[in-house]
VOBA-1610 file (N, C-alpha, C; in pm, whole numbers, padded with zeros to 5 digits, always signed):
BEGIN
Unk-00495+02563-03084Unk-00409+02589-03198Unk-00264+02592-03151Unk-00162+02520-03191Unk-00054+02513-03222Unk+00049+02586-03290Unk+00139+02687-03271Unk+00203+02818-03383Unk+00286+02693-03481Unk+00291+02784-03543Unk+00442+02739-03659Unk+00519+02670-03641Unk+00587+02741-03542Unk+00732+02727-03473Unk+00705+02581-03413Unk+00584+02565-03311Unk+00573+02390-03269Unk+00586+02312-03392Unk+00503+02371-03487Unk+00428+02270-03636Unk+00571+02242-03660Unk+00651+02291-03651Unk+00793+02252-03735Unk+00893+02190-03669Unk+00892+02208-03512Unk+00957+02114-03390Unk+00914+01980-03402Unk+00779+01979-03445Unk+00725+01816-03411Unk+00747+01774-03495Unk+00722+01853-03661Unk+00773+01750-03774Unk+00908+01741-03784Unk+00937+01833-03750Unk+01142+01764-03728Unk+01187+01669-03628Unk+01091+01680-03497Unk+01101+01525-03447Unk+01079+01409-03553Unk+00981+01384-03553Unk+00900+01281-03649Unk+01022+01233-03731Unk+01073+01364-03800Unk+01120+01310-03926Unk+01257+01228-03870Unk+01315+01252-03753Unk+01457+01198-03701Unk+01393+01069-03652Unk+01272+01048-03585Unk+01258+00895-03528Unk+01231+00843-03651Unk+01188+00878-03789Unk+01143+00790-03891Unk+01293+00658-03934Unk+01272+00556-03883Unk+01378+00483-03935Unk+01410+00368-04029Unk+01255+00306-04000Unk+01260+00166-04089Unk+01073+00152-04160Unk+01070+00035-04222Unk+00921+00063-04252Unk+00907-00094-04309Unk+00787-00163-04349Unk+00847-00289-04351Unk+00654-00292-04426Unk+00632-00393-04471Unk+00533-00403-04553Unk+00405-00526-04469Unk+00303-00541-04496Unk+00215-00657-04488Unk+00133-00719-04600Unk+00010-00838-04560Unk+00013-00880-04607Unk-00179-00894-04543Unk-00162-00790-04422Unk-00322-00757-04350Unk-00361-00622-04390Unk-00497-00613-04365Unk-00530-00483-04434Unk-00671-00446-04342Unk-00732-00520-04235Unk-00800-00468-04151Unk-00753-00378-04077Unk-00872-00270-03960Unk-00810-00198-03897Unk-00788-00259-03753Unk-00668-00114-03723Unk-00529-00225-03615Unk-00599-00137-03487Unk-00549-00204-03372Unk-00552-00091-03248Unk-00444-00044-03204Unk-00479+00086-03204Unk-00376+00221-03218Unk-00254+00168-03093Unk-00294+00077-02960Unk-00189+00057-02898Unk-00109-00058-03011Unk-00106-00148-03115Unk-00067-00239-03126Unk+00075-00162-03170Unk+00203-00273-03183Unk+00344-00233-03222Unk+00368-00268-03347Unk+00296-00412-03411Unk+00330-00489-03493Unk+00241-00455-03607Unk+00235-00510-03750Unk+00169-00480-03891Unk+00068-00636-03818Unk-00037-00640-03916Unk-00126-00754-03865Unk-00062-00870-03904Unk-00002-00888-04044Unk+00051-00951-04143Unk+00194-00966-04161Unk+00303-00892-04114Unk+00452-00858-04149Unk+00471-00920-04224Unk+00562-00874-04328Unk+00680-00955-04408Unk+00791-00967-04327Unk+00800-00865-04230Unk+00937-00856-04150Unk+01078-00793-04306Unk+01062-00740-04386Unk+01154-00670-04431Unk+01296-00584-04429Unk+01218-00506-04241Unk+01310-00394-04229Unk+01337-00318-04341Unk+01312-00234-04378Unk+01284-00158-04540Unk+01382+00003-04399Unk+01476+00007-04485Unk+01575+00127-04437Unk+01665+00198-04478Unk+01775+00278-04485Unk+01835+00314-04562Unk+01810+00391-04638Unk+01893+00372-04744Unk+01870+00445-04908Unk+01674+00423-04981Unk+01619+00310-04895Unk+01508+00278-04956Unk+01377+00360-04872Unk+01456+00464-04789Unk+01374+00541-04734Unk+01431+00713-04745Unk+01294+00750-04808Unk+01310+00897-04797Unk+01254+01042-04757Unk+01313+01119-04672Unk+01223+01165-04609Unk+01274+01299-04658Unk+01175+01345-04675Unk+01156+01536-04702Unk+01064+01664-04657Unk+01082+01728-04610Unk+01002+01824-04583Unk+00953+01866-04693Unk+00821+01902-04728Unk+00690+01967-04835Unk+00666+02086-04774Unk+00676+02088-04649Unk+00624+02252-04593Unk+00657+02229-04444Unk+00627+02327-04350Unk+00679+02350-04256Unk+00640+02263-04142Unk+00501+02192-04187Unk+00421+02073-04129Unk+00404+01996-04199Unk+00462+01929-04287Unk+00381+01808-04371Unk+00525+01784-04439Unk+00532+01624-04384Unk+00660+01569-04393Unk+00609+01452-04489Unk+00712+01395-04595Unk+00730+01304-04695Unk+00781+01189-04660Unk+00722+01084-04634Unk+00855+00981-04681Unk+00814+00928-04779Unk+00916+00853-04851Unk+00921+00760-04960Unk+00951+00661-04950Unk+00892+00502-04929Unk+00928+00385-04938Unk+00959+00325-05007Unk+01045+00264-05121Unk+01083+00212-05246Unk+01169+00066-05152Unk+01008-00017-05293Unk+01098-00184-05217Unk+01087-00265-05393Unk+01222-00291-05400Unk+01234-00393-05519Unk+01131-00520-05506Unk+01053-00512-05589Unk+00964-00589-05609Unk+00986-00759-05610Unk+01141-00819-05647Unk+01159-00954-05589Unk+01171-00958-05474Unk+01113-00879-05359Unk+01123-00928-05224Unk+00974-00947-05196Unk+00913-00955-05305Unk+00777-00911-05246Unk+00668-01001-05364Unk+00772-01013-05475Unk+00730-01126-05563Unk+00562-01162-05558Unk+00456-01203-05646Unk+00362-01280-05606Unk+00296-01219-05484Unk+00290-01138-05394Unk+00209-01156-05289Unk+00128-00975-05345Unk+00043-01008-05233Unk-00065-00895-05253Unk-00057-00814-05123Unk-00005-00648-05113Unk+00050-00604-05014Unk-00097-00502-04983Unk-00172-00528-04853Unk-00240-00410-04807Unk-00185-00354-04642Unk-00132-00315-04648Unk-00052-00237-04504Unk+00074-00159-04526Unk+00137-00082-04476Unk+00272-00047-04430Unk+00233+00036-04336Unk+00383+00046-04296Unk+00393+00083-04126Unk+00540+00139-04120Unk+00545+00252-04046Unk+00670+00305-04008Unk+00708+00254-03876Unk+00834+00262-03886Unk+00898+00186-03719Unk+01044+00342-03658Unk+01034+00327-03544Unk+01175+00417-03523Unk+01261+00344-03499Unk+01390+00389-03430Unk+01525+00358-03440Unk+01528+00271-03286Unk+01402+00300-03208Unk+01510+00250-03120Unk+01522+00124-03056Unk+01583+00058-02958Unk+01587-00065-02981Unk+01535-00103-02770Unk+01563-00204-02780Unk+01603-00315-02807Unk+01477-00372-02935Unk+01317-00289-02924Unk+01242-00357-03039Unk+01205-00210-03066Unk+01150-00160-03213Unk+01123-00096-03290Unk+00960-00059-03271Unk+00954+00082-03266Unk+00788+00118-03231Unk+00731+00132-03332Unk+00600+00098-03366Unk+00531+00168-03496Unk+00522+00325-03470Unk+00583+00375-03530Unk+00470+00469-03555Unk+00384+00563-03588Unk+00371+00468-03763Unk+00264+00482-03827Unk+00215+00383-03889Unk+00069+00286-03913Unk+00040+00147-04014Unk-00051+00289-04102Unk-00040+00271-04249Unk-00197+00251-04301Unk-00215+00131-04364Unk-00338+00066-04349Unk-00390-00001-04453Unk-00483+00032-04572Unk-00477-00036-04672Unk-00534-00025-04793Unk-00612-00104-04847Unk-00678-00079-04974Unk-00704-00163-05093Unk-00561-00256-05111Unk-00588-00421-05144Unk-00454-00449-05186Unk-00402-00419-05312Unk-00256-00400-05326Unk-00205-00388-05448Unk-00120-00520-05470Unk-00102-00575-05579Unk-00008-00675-05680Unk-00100-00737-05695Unk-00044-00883-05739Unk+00109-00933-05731Unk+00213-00855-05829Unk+00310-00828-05771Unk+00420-00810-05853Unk+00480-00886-05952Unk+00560-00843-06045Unk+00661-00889-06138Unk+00791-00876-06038Unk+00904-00935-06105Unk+01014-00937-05979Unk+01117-00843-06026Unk+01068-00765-06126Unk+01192-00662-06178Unk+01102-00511-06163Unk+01061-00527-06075Unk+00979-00333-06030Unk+01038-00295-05942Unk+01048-00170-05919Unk+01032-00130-05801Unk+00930-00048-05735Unk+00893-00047-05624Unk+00750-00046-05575Unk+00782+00065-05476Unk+00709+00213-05537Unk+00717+00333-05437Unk+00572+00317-05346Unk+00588+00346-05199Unk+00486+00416-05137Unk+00521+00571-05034Unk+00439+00650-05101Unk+00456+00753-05046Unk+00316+00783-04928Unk+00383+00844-04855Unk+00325+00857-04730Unk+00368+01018-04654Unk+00219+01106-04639Unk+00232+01240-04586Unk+00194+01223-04487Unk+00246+01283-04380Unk+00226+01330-04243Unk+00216+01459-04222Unk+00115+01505-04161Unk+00145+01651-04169Unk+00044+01715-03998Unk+00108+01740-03971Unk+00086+01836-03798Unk+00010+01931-03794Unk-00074+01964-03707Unk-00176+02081-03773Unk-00203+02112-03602
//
């Protein structure tokens, strides 16, 4: 068991490497060493189109919101979080899914995603 005080160090790490997030187009399961989505769109989804919040003292929020003409027509089962740093970007987090769309090109398309430390 882990106290509090860690539960809330690690999700405040987490939440500072959270930087980019980017969508696919695969939906099998990945191996946990891989870096890449099976499928990428290559997006880079960042910014304002990412949001992150604390829910509790372990269980961190983000919010992915991607305007749906970037994504037009296709059928999305994956996303994946990436961090900041460079020279290339780490996953790290994919889930895959059931697929969702095709889209219309005037939506915008939330995925929310909990993490939470225990």
């Amino acid at each position: 068991m882990i106290t509090q005080e860690l539960q809330r160090l690690v999700m405040t790490h987490i939440k500072d490497l959270v930087a980019n997030a980017d969508l696919g187009l695969g939906g099998n399961s990945t191996n946990p060493i891989n870096n890449t989505l099976d499928v990428p769109l290559g997006l880079n989804i960042s910014g304002g189109s990412i949001v992150k919040s604390d829910s509790d003292e372990n269980v961190l929020e983000v919010k992915v919101s991607v305007n749906s003409s970037t994504i037009s027509g296709k059928v999305i089962r994956e996303i994946a979080l990436f961090d900041n740093t460079s020279p290339t970007k780490k996953m790290l987090q994919r889930l895959n899914f059931d697929g969702v769309g095709p889209f219309a090109a005037n939506e915008v398309i939330e995925f929310l995603i909990h993490i939470e430390v225990e």
